[in-house]
C-alpha positions in Angstrom: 1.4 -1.1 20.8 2.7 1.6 18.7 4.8 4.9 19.8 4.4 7.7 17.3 6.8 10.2 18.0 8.5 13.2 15.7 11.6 11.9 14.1 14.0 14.3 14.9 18.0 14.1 14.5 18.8 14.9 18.4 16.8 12.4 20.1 17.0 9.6 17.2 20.9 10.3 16.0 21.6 6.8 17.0 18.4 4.8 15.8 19.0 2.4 13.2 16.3 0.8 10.7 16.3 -2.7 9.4 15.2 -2.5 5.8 14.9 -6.8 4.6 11.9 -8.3 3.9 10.8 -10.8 7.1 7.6 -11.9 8.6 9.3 -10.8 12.4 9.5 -7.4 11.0 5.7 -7.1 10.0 5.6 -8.6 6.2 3.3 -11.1 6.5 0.6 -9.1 5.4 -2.1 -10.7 2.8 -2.9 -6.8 1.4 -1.8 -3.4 1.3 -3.0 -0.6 0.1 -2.3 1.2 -3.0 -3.6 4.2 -5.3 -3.5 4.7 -9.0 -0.6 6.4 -9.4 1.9 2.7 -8.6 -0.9 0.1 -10.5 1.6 0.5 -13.2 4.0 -1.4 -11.1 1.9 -3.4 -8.7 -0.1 -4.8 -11.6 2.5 -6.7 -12.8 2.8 -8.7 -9.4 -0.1 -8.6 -7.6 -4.3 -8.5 -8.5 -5.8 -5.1 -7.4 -9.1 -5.6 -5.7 -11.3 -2.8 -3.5 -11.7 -2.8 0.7 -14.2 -1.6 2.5 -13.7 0.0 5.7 -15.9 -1.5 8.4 -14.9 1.6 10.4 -15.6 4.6 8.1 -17.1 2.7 4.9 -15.0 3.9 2.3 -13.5 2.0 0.2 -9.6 1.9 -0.9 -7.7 0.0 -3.4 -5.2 -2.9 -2.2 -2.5 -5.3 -3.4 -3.3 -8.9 -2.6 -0.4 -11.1 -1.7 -2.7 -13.8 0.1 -5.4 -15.5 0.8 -6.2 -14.9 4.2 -4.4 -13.0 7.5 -0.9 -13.5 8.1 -0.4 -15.2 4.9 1.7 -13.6 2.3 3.0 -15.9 -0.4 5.5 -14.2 -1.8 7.3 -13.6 1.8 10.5 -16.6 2.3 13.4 -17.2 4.4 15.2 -15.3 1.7 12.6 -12.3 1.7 10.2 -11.0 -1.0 10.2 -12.3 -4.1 8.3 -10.0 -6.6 10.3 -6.9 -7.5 8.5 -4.5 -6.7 7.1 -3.2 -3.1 4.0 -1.6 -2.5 5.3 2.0 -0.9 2.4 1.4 2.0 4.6 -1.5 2.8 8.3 -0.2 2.1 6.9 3.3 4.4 7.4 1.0 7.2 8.1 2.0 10.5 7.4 5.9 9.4 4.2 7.6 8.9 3.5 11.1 7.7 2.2 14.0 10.2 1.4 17.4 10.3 2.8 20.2 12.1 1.8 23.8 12.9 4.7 26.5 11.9 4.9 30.0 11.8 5.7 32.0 8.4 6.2 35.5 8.5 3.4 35.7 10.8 1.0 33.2 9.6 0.7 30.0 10.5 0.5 26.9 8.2 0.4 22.9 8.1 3.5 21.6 7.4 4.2 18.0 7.0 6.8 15.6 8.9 8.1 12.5 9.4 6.8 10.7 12.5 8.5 7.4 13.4 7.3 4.2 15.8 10.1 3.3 18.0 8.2 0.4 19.3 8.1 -1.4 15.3 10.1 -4.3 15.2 12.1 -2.6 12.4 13.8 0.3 14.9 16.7 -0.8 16.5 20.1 1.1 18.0 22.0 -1.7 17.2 20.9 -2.7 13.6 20.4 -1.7 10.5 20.7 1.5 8.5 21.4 5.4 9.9 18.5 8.2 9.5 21.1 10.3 10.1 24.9 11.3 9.5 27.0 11.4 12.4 27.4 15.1 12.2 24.1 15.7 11.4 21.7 15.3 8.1 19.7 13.0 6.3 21.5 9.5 5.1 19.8 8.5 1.3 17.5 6.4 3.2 15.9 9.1 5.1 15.8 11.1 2.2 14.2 8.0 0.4 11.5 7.9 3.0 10.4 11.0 2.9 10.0 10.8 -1.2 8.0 7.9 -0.3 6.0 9.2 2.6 4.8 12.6 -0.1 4.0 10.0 -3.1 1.6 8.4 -0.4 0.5 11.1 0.5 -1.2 12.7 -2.5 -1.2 9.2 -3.9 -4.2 8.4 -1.5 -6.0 12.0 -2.3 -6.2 10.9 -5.5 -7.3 7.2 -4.6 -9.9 8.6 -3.1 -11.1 10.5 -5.7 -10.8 7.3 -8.1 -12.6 5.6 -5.8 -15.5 8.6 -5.8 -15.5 7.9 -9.6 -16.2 5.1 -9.1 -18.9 5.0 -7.0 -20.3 7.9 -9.2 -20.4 5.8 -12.3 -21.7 2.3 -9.9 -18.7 0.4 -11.2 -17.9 -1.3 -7.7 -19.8 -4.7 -7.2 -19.1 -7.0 -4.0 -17.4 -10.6 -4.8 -16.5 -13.4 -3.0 -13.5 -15.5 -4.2 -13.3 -19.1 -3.4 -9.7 -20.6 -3.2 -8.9 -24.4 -2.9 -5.6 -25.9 -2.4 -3.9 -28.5 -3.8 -3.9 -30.2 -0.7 -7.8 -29.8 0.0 -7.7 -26.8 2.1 -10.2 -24.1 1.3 -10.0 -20.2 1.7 -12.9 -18.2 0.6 -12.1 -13.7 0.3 -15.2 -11.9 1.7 -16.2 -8.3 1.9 -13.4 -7.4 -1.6 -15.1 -5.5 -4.3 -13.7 -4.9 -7.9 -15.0 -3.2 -11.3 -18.2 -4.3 -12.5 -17.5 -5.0 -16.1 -21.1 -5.0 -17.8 -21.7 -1.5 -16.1 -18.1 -0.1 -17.4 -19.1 -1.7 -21.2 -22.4 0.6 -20.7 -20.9 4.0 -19.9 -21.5 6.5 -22.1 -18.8 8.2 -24.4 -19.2 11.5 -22.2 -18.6 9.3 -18.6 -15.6 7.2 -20.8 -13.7 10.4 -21.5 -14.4 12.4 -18.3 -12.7 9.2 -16.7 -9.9 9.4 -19.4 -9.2 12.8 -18.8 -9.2 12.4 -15.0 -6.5 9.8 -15.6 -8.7 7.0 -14.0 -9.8 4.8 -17.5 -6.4 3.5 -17.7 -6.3 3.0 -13.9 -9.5 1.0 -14.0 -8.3 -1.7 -17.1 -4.7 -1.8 -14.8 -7.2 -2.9 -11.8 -8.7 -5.8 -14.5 -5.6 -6.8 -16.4 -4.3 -7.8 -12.4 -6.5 -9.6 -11.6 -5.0 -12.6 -13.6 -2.3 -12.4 -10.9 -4.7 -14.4 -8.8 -3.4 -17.8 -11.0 0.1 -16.6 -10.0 -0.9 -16.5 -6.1 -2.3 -19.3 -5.9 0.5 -21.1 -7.5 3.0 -19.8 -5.0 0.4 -20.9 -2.5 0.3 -24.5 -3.7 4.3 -24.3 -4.1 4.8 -24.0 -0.6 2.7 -26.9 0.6 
């Protein structure tokens, strides 16, 4: 169960977050999502495939660390090995929400940080402060809500990569077989990535309009990490 409420530095002066990597405090995740604007830095650790979903049917860009649920390989005793995060992951246990103010008269959204209390990463007794004992933000707070606003218009514009891509047909379905070293099989269903023939046959006009948009680059990131599949699967077989 989850318990959304508003953070605020009254009733949550004395909650604590727990900020290590561990599969208790909800790492173990094969995927994450992520959005154009961090492939820079999740293509050097992780392959960047497309999700469809079941729910809604649209489709989002995620980080694979795995092969299957509850199975991220590079999650140890010791805690996560590649150097960088995805920020869907390092958001955890906060979530951004919106709030109705009033300006001069008007009323506008304003966003906020919402917090679960019931996420195995809250605690009162460990951890890091959200707050200074006379009031304020601590740097991790502050850090959060950086994080939560990158997200935040990082997905908008995932979104609108992903309507460019389904403009120009470049997403095809694939299924990825995975075997062990010690015999035992996985095979990834319902994962899409770029269809390469179709990108090769764009025309120069749909090549620059996904230049300018920012989303060409984006889209060779999205191959060029897909070699990182080798690299997961060795961790894999390294662990038995």
């Amino acid at each position: 169960m989850s318990q959304h409420v508003l953070l605020n530095s009254i009733e949550h002066k004395d909650v604590k977050v727990m900020t290590h990597r561990s599969a208790a405090l909800g790492d173990n995740l094969w995927y994450s999502v992520t959005f154009p604007q961090e492939f820079r830095s999740v293509q050097a650790h992780y392959p960047i495939f497309f999700h469809k979903d079941t729910a809604t049917g649209k489709f989002y860009a995620v980080a694979l660390f795995g092969f299957q649920q509850n199975d991220n390989v590079f999650l140890s005793e010791q805690g996560w090995s590649a150097s960088y995060v995805p920020l869907t992951v390092r958001r955890q246990p906060f979530l951004i929400g919106q709030q109705t103010v009033l300006e001069d008269g008007v009323e506008r959204q304003q966003r906020v940080i919402h917090v679960d209390l019931d996420h195995p990463r809250v605690s009162e007794t460990e951890g890091e402060a959200l707050f200074l004992p006379y009031g304020g933000n601590t740097p991790l707070l502050d850090e959060v809500g950086e994080i939560l606003e990158v997200i935040h218009h990082g997905l908008q514009d995932g979104q609108r990569f992903v309507d460019a891509l389904i403009e120009h047909q470049l997403l095809e379905s694939f299924t990825l077989d995975i075997e062990l070293d010690n015999g035992q099989k996985n095979q990834m269903i319902g994962f899409y990535t770029i269809n390469e023939e179709t990108l090769a046959g764009l025309s120069a006009d749909a090549l620059a309009k996904l230049h300018q948009q920012g989303y060409l680059q984006a889209i060779y990131m999205t191959l060029a990490s897909q070699s990182n599949v080798r690299d997961l699967l060795n961790l894999k077989n390294a662990q038995g």
